[in-house]
C-alpha positions as CSV (number, residue, x, y, z in Angstrom):
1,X,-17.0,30.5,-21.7
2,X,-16.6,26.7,-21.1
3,X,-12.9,26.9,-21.6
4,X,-12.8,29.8,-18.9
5,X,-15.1,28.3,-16.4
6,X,-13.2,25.2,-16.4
7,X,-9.7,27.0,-15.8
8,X,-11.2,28.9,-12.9
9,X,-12.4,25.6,-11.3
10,X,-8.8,24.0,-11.3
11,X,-7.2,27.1,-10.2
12,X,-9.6,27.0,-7.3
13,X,-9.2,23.8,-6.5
14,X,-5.6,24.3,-6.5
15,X,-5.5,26.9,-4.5
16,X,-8.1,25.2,-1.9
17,X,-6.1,21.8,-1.7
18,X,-2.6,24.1,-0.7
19,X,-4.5,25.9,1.8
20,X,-5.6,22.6,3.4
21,X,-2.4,21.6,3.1
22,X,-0.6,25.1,4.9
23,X,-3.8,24.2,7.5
24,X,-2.2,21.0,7.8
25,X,1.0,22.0,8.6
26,X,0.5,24.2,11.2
27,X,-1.5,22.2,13.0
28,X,1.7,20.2,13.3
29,X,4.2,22.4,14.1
30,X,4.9,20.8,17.5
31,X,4.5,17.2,16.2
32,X,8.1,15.3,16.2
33,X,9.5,14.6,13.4
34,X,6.4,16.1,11.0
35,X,7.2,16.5,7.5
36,X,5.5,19.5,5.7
37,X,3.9,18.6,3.1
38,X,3.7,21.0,-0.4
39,X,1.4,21.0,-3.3
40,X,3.8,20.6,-6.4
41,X,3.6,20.5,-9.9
42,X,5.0,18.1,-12.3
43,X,5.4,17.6,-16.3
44,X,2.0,15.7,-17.7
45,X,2.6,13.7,-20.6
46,X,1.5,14.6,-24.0
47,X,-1.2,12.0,-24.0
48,X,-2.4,13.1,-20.8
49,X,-3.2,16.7,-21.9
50,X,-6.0,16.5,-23.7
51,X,-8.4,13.6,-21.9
52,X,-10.9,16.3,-20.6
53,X,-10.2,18.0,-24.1
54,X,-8.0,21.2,-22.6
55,X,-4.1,21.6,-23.0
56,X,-2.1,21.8,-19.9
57,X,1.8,20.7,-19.5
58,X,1.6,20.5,-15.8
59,X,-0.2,18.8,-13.0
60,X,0.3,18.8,-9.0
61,X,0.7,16.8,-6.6
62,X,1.0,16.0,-3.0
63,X,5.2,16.2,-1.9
64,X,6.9,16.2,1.2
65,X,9.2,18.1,2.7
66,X,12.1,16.4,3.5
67,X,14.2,18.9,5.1
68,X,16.1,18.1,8.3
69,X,13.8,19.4,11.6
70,X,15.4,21.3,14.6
71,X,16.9,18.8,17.5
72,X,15.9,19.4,20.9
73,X,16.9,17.9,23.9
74,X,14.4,16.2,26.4
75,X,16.1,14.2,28.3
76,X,14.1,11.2,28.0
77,X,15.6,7.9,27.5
78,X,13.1,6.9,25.1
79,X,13.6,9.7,22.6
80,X,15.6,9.4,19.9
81,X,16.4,12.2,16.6
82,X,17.7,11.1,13.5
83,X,20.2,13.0,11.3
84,X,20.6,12.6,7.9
85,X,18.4,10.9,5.4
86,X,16.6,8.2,6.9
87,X,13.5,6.7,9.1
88,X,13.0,4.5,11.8
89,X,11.2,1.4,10.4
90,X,7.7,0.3,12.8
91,X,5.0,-2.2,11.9
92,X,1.8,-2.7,12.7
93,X,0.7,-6.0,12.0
94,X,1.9,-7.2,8.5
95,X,2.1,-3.3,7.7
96,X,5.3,-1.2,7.9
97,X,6.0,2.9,7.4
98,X,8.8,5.1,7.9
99,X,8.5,8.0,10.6
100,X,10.9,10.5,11.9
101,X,9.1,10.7,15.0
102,X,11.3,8.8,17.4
103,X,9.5,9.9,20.7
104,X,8.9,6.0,22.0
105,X,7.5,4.2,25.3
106,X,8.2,1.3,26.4
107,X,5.0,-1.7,26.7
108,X,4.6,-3.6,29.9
109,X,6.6,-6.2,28.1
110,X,9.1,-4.3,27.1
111,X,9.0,-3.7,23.7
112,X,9.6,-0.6,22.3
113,X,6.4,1.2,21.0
114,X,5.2,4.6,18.9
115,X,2.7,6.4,20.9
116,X,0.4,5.0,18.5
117,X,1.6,1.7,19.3
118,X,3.2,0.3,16.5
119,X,6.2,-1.8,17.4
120,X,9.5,-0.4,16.3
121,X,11.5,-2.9,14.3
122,X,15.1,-3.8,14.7
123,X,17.7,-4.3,11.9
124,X,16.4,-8.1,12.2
125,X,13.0,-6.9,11.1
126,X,11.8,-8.2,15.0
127,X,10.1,-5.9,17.5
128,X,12.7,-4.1,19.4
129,X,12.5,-4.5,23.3
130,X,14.5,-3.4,26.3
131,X,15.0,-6.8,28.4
132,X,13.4,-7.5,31.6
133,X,14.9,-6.1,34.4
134,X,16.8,-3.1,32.8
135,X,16.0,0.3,33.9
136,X,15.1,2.4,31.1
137,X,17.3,5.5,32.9
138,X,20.2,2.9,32.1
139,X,19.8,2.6,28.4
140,X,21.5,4.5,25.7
141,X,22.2,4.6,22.3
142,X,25.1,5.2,19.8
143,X,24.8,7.5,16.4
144,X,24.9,3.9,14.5
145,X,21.6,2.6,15.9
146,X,22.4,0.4,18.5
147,X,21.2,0.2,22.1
148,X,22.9,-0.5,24.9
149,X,22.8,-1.2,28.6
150,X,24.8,0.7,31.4
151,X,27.5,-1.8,31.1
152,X,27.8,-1.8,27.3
153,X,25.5,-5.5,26.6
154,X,24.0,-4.6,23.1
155,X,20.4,-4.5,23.4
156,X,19.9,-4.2,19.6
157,X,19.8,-1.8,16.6
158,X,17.1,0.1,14.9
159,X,16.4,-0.8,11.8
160,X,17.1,2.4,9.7
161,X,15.7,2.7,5.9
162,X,15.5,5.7,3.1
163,X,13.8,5.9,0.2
164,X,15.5,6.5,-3.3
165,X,13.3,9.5,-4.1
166,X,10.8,11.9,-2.3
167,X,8.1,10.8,-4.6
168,X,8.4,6.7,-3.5
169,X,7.0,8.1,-0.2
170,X,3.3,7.8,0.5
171,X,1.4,9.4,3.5
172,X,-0.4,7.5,5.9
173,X,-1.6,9.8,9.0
174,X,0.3,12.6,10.8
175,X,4.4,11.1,10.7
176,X,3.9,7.9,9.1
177,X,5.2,6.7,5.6
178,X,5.3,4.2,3.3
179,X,6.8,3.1,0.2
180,X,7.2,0.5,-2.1
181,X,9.9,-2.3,-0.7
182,X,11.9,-2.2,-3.6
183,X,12.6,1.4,-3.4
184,X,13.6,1.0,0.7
185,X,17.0,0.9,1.1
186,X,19.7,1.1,4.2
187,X,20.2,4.3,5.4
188,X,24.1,3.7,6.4
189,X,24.8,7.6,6.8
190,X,22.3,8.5,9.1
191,X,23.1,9.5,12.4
192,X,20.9,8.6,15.9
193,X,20.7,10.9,18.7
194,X,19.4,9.9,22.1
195,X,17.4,11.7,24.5
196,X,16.5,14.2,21.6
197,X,14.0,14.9,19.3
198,X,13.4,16.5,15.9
199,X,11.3,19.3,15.6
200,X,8.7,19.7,12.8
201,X,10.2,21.1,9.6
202,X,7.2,23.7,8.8
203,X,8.4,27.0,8.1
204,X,5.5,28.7,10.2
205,X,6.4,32.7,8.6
206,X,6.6,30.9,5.4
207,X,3.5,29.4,5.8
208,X,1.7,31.9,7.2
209,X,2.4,34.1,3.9
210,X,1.3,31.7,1.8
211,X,-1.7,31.5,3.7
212,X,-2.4,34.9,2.9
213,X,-1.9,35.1,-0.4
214,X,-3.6,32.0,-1.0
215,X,-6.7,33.3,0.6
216,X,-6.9,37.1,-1.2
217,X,-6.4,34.5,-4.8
218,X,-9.3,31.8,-3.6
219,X,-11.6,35.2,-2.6
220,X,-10.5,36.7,-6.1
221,X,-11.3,33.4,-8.0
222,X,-14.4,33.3,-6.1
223,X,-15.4,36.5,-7.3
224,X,-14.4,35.5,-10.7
225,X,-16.5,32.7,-11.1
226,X,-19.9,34.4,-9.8
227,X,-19.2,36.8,-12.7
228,X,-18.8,34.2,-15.1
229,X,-21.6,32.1,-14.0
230,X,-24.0,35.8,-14.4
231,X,-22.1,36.1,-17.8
232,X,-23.5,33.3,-18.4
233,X,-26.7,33.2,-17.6
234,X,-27.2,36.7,-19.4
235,X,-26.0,34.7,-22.3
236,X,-28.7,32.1,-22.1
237,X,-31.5,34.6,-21.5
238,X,-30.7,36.4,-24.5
239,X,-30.2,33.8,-26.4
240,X,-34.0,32.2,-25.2
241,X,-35.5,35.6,-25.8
């Protein structure tokens, strides 16, 4: 009975934490540059298996989707898409992350600002900032990063990074990453697109039938473990009586 119970409560809270997660990612559909996130399992180690005293080979965890996103034009000088593998670099304070959302604004001072307002770093590691006195219509930007003015004066150059492997990245809020510095590297092959931005990557079909599957398994499990729990209370009665 204990063995049973037990499954059923990490099946349900499986199934729970990816419908939170499908929740998650709808909501975000229209968010630049979101990365879906998934619910994915991975080996456990043979040590690992039997700390609570039952035998599994796998656990899950949190993953993200790192497929490219639509690109849409805007038409804003201030928007930028990246393609390939890579992220704009921001900060706020000592802290940095990695985001795909490129939709910036430009502070009173200049500088170059999520809508968040974390300062977008430059391939210096300073704030990036559009000088005084140039009008933001006037400023583009080439596929290798760097911005320019009308008349071709370099501005400066995003800093771009990757990570060596999806599971380096860590999520902090909506489009914000980070990951260990070690395992941050130049992203050379990426691509910047001006006066575009990328689309969310969620699948919305995709996880809208996952939703409903999800939901008919978390209502069956539900059902399953108000049985159990009146198996097992006929159990204790007759052993009492």
């Amino acid at each position: 009975m204990d063995d049973m119970a037990c499954g059923l409560r990490n099946v349900y809270g499986r199934s729970t934490r990816r419908l939170q997660m499908i929740a998650e990612n709808l909501a975000n559909t229209s968010t630049p540059g979101y990365r879906a996130g998934e619910v994915t399992a991975q080996p456990v180690r043979s040590f690992e298996r039997v700390l609570d005293g039952h035998v599994s080979t796998n656990r899950e965890r949190d993953a993200t989707d790192l497929t490219q996103g639509a690109i849409r034009a805007t038409d804003r000088p201030l928007d930028f898409a990246l393609v390939g593998d890579g992220f704009f670099v921001v900060r706020d304070g000592r802290n940095e992350y990695l985001t795909r959302n490129g939709a910036f604004e430009a502070a009173t001072d200049g500088s170059l600002l999520t809508a968040a307002g974390h300062a977008v770093i430059d391939a210096n590691g300073a704030p990036l900032s559009i000088p005084a006195g140039v009008a933001l219509e006037s400023v583009h930007v080439g596929e290798d990063g760097v911005l320019r003015q009308k008349d071709g004066k370099e501005i400066g150059r995003f800093m771009l990074e990757r990570v060596a492997d999806e599971q380096d990245l860590s999520r902090v809020g909506t489009t914000l990453f980070q990951a260990p510095l070690s395992r941050r590297q130049p992203a050379e092959s990426v691509r910047v697109l001006g006066r575009t931005l990328e689309s969310s990557n969620t699948v919305v079909f995709q996880e809208l039938s996952s939703m409903m599957l999800l939901t008919r398994t978390v209502e069956a499990l539900q059902r399953a473990q108000g049985n159990e729990i009146q198996a097992q209370r006929k159990m204790m009665d007759a052993l009492s009586g």
